[in-house]
Each structure stands twice: as C-alpha cells, then as structure tokens.
N, C-alpha and C positions, 0 to 999 in steps of 0.2 A: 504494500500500500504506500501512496506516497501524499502528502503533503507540503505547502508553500509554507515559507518562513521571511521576514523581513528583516534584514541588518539595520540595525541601529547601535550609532557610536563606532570609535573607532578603533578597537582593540585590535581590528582583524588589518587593520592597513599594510600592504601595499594591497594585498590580496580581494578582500572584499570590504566596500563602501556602503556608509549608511544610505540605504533606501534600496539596499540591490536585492531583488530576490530571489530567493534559492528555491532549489526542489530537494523536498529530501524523503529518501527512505525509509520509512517507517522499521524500526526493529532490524535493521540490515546488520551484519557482521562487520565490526571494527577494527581497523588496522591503526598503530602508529605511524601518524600520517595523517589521516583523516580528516577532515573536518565535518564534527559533530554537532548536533545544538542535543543542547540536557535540560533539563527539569533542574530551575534551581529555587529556592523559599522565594526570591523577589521576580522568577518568570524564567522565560527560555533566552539560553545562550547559544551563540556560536562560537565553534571554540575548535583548537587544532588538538586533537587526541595524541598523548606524546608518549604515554609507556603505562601499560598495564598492570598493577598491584593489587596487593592482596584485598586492598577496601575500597577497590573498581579503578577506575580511569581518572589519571592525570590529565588535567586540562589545561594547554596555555594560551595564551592570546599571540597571535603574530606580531602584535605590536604590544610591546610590554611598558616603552614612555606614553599611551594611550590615557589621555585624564579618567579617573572615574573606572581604568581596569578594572576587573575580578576577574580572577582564575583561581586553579589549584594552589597557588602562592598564594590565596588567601581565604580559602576555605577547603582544602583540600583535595583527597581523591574523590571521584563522584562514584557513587554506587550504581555497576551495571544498570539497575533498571530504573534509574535518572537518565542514563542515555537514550533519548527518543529516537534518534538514526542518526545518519550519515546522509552531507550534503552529496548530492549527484550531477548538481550543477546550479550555476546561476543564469536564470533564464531572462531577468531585466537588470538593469538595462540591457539591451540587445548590443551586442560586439560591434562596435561601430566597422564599417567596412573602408578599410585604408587603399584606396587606389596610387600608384606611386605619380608623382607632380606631373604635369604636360611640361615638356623640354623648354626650356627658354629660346627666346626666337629672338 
C-alpha cells in the first residue's frame, strides 16, 4: 500500500525540500540508506535510516545544522513499528526538464 507525505522544514536539505512530496510505502523493508518517515509523539518525520539496533532504527537528518532538527541525537532509536515505510520517490515538484543553452550566435 502506499501513501503521500509532505516535507516540511529543513533537516533533509540538499536532498529533499519543504513542500516536496513523496510517495511512500507503507510497511516496506528497510535498508541503511533509506529514507523513512516514522510515527513520532509531535507527528511524522522524514528521516534517512542509518543502522539498525536492538531498540529499532536510528534516524538522522541529512542536514544536521537544520534549525529546529530532531532525530535519533535527540530522542533516540525508533521502534520498528514507528516506522511507517520507506520513501519510493518524490513525485512534486516534478524534475524540472534541463535542455542544454541554444549556441551563441
């Protein structure tokens, strides 16, 4: 099953931008690597899954100078079934299409 999610803030920068949204799958299998959104007490995050332990998933932010971060540096590992899936793509904004310049004449 899959579900939309919306980025907001900047923890995830360069990689993904507040207003981008993602598709993600629901209950999919997790790699280090990943980017995840979880179940956390203040809402859902996104977040890049970085190593698996014993009291679930380390989560970090791409961007760690991001005002107002939270990740695993500040509440820990997250409990497998806090993890809601793995993003599978961001579907807006749409990939801007780069044509290369017309020659100078």
């Amino acid at each position: 099953m899959l579900t939309a999610v919306c980025v907001s803030g900047d923890s995830m920068l360069p990689v993904l931008r507040p207003g981008d949204w993602l598709l993600v799958r629901l209950g999919a299998p997790v790699r280090p690597g990943d980017v995840v959104v979880a179940r956390r007490p203040h809402g859902l995050i996104v977040k890049r899954a970085f190593r698996h332990t014993g009291d679930g998933w380390w989560l970090e932010s791409d961007n760690q100078s991001a005002p107002g971060r939270r990740d695993s540096w500040d509440f820990g590992a997250v409990p497998e079934e806090d993890v809601v899936g793995r993003v599978v793509l961001r579907y807006w904004p749409r990939p801007a299409l780069r044509f290369p310049a017309p020659p100078a004449s």
